[in-house]
Residue frames as qw, qx, qy, qz and C-alpha x, y, z in Angstrom:
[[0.678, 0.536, 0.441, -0.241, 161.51, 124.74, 123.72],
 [0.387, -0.162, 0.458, 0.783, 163.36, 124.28, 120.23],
 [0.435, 0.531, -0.122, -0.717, 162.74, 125.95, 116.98],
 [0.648, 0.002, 0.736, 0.193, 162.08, 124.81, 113.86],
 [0.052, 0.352, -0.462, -0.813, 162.33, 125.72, 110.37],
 [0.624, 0.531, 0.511, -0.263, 159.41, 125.61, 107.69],
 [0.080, -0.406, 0.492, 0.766, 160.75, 125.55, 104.41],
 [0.612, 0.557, 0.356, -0.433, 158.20, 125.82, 101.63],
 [0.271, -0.224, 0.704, 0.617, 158.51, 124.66, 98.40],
 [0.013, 0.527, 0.797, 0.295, 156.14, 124.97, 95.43],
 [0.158, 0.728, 0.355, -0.565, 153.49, 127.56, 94.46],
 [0.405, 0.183, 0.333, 0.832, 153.20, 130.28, 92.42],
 [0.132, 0.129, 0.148, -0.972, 151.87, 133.65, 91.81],
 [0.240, 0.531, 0.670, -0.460, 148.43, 134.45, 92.08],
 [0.346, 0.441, 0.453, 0.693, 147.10, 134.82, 88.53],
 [0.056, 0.722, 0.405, 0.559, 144.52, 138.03, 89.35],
 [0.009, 0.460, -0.386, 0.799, 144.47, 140.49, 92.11],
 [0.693, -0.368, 0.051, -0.618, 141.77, 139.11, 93.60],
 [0.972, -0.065, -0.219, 0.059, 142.95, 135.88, 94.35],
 [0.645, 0.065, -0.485, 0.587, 146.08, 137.09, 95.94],
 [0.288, -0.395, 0.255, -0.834, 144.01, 139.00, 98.39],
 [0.914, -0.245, -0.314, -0.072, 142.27, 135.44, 98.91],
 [0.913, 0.102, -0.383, 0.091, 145.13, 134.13, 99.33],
 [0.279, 0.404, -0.340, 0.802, 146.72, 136.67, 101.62],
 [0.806, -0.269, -0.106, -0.517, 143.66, 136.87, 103.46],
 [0.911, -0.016, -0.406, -0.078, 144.45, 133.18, 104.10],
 [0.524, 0.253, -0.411, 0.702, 148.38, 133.55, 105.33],
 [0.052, -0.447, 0.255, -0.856, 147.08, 136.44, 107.74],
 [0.858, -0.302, 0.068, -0.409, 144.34, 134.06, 109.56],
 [0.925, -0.195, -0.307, 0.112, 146.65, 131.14, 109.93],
 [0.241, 0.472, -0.414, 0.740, 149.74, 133.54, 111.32],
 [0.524, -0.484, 0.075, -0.697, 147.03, 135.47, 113.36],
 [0.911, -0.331, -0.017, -0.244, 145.76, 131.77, 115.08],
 [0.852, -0.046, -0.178, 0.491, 149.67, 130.28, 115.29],
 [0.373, 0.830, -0.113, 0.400, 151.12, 133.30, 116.36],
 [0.684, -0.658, 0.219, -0.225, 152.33, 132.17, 119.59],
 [0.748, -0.599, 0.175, 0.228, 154.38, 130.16, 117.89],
 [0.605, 0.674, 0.113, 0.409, 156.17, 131.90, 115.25],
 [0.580, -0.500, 0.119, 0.632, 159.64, 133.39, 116.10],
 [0.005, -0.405, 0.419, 0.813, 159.94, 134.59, 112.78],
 [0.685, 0.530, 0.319, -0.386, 156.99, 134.88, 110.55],
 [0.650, -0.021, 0.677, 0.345, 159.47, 134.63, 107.52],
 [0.401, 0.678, -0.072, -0.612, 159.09, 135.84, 103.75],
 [0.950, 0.179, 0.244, 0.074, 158.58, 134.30, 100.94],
 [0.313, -0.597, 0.486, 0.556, 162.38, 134.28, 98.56],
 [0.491, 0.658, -0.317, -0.474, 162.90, 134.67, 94.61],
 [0.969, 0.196, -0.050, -0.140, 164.36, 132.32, 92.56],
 [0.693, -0.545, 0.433, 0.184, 167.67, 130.06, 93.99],
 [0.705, 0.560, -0.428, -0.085, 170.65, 129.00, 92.79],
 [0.964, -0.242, 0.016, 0.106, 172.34, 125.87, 93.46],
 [0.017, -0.814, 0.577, 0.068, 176.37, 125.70, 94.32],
 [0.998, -0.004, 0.038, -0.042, 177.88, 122.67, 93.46],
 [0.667, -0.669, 0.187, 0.270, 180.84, 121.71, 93.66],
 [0.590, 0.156, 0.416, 0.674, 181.56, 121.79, 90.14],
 [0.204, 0.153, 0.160, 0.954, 179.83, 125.51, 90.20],
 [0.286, 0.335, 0.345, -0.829, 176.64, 127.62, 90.39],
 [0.050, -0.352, -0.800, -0.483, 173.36, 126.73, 88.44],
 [0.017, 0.102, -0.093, 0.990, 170.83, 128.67, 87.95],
 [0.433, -0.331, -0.753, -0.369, 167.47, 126.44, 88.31],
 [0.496, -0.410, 0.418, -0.640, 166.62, 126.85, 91.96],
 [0.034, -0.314, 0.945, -0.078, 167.21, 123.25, 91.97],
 [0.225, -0.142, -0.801, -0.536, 164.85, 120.31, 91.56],
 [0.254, -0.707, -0.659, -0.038, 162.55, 121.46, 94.39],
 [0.380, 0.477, -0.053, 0.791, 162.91, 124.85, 94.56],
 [0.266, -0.460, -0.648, 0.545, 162.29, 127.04, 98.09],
 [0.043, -0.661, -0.434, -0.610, 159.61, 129.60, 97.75],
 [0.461, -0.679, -0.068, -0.567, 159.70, 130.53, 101.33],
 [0.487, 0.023, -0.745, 0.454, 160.50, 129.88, 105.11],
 [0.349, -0.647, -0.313, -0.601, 159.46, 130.28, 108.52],
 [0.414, 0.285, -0.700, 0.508, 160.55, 130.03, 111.67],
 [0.710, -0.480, -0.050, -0.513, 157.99, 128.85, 114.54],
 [0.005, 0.405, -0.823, 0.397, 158.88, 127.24, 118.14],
 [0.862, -0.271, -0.315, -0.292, 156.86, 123.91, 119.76],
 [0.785, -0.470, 0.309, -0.261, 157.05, 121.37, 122.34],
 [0.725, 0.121, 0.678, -0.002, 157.50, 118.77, 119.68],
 [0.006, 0.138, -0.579, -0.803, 158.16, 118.23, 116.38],
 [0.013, 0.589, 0.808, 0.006, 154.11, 116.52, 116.51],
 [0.125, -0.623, -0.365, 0.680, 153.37, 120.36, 117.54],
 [0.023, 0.652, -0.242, -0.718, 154.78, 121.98, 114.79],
 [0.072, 0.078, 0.887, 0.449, 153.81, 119.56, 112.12],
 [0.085, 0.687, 0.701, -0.169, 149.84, 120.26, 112.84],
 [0.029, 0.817, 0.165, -0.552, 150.49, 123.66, 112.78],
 [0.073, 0.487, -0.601, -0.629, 152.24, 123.34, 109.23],
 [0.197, 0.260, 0.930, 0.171, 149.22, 120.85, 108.48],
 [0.083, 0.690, 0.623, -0.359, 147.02, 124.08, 108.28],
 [0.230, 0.533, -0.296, -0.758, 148.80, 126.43, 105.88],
 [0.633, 0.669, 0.161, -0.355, 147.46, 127.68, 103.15],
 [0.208, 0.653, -0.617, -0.386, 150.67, 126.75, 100.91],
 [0.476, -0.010, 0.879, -0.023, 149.72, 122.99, 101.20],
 [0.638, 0.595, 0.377, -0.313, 147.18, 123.95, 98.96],
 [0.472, 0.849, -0.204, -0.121, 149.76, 124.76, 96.17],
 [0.530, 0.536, -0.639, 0.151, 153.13, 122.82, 97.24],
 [0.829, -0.209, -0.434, 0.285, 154.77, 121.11, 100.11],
 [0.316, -0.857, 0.246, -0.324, 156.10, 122.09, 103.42],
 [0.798, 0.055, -0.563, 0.207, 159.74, 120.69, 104.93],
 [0.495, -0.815, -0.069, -0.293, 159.51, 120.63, 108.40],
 [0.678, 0.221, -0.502, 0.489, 163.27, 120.57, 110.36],
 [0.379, -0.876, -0.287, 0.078, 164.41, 121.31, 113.80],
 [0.302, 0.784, -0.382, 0.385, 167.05, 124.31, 114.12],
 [0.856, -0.004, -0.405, 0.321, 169.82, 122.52, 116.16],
 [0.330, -0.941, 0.080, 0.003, 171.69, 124.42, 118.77],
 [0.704, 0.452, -0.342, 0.428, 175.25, 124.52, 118.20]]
């Protein structure tokens, strides 16, 4: 069964406490119900910087990753449903890939 990577893009902090207890809340019920297939639940990541070949910018490029995850299916169909239910859709975008075996 392969893996596959969730990279998240988009969001932002929760303006009040209460709303990032919503919103945590939220994350912890869809984990909780996919947790079968999560390999690595994942965390979100600060702000990126881009290498290029002419050097290193500091923008976190023009879609910037907020986050990742690492969850295993049948199918990429599998794992797309299950990344049709987070709660980060609600705030950015999710890019679903599979991790290749080398």
């Amino acid at each position: 069964m392969p893996d596959f990577i969730f990279a998240y893009h988009g969001g932002k902090k929760p303006e009040t406490e209460e709303e990032g207890a919503a919103l945590m809340k939220r994350w912890q019920d869809w984990m909780e119900a996919n947790q079968a297939a999560f390999v690595q639940p994942g965390n979100p990541v600060g702000m990126s910087k881009t290498v290029t070949s002419g050097g290193v910018e500091d923008n976190g490029g023009s879609n910037p990753l907020s986050g990742y995850s690492v969850v295993r299916g049948d199918t990429m169909d599998d794992v797309l449903a299950i990344a049709g239910t987070c709660p980060h859709l609600d705030m950015g975008t999710i890019e679903v890939a599979e991790l290749l075996q080398m």
